[in-house]
Phi, psi and omega in degrees: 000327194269006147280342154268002166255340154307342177272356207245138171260144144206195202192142146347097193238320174214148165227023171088130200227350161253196191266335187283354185212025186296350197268349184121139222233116180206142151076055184280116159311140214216143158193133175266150172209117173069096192348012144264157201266120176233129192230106165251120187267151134302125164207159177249146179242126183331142157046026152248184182258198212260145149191150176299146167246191215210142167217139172242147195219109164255008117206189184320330193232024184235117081328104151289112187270160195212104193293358189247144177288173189247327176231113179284157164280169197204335196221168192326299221277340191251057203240013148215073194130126186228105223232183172001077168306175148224127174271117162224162175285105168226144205037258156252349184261176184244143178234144192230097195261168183193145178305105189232135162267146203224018192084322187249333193218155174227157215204161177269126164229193250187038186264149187250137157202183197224359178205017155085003185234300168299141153236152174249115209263134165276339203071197189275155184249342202273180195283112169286076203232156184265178163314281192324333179252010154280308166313339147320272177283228268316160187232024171253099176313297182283357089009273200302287167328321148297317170316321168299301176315317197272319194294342205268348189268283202267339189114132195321315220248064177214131191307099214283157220258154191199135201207162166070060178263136178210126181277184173248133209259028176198164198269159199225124162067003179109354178266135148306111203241164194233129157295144181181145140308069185239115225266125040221063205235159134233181202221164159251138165215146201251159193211155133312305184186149178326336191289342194261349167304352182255350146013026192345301182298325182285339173293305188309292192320321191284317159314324177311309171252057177273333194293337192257027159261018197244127177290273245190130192228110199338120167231355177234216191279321186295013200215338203301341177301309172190169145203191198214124164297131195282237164309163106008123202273141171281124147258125181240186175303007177221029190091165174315046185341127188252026185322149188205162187242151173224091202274126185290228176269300199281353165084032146304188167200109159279194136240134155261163174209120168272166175226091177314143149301153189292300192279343191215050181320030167251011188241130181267113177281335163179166197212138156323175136264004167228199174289137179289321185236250310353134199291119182230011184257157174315318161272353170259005169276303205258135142177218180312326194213093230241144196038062182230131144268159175208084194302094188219030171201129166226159164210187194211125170242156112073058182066356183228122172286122195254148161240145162237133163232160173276138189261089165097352196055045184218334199203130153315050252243152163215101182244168179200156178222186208251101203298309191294343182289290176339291193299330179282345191299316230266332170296336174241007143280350177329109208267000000 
């Protein structure tokens, strides 16, 4: 391991530059186009909620600022909070899944635009469904035993929480298909189209049959508390490049990196067994939320994988390595 965190450079990139985000800039969604960097972030304000900014990064130390958030919160479910985007590209529009907290429960929601500054919010996409009425249908003993712990914590009737949605940025077998969080897994879910995600009857059917929607399940110590798909999976000739995030006993938060099949991302072709990175620097220890990486935008230029991550949930991070580093580590990981 400690020779694969000598490959991984990384470096500071933002710490926030207005008053809408003096409290702190984390978990920037990422994407290029024509070799620019278009970065929509979390950011925060002291006893305000979360809502996104806008960054253009044309190169390492040139940074374009956008002085306004681009998204606020506006409607009941996200209303106290619009947290940890992800970007992906499917055709010609951009899509933005994003976290939205209402106070009690946090869902996967949905927004479109076509140039990164307008957005069009779609609503939630995650399972209106409460703990309880999860716990009910699925016939998944370890599933239903955590579901028991949050309902005896939160109460029956709070909608179970589903975070870290990341779309494919192409259709797999003719469905759209979304990586999403319901802890402590990540699960694939395949669609027609956003209306039917809202679907009540379709969720139930999907609880039902939740173990064989599940992509990736805790398997080593640094990750055994839970984990969460990071970007967007990258394709490449040899599958889907996965970042992921993974979190311990102690509430570390690493970064992982997985390798998907192309036609059945439920098939893992191979997963580090340890973190590619860990917060080992000041600024990825100390801030809001101390000893956290949090990976949630990538792309691969010139043979080489850039990640932007959340530092501490205070700063911005950008690290990369070597597509050929990658490839060799992932080979001898094979699961």
């Amino acid at each position: 391991m400690e020779d694969l965190e000598k490959k991984v450079k990384r470096i500071l990139l933002y710490e926030g530059s207005f008053d809408w985000e003096k409290d702190g800039v984390f978990n920037p969604g990422v994407i290029i186009e024509n070799n620019q960097v278009h970065i929509i972030y979390r950011a925060i304000k002291c006893e305000n909620y979360s809502r996104l900014g806008y960054l253009k990064l044309k190169t390492e130390n040139q940074i374009e600022k956008y002085q306004y958030p681009v998204i606020s919160p506006t409607e009941p479910y996200e209303k106290q909070g619009i947290e940890d985007p992800r970007v992906t590209k499917i055709e010609d529009s951009y899509f933005i899944t994003y976290t939205a907290y209402d106070g009690k429960s946090a869902r996967i929601s949905v927004a479109e635009s076509k140039n990164l500054l307008n957005f069009k919010k779609l609503g939630v996409i995650s399972p209106n469904i409460t703990f309880l009425e999860a716990f009910k249908i699925s016939q998944n003993n370890r599933y239903k035993d955590f579901w028991k712990k949050q309902i005896e914590e939160f109460g029956e009737n709070i909608i179970i929480w589903d975070k870290d949605g990341c779309l494919f940025s192409e259709k797999i077998n003719g469905k759209y298909a979304l990586l999403h969080r319901i802890e402590p897994d990540i699960q694939i879910v395949y669609f027609n189209n956003f209306f039917e995600l809202k679907n009540k009857e379709f969720w139930e059917e999907y609880f039902r049959e939740i173990e064989s929607k599940i992509v990736m399940k805790p398997k080593y110590k640094w990750e055994e508390e839970k984990i969460g798909a990071g970007a967007p999976p990258i394709k490449t000739e040899y599958g889907w490049l996965l970042l992921y995030h993974g979190v311990d006993k102690n509430r570390i938060y690493r970064a992982g990196l997985s390798l998907l099949d192309i036609e059945n991302p439920q098939k893992e072709i191979a997963r580090l067994p340890f973190p590619l990175f860990e917060p080992d620097y000041d600024w990825e220890k100390n801030g809001n939320v101390p000893n956290v990486v949090f990976p949630t935008g990538a792309f691969i230029k010139d043979e080489v994988l850039y990640i932007f991550y959340g530092c501490a949930d205070k700063r911005i991070g950008c690290a990369e390595i070597e597509l050929k580093e990658i490839n060799k580590i992932l080979k001898r990981s094979k699961s």
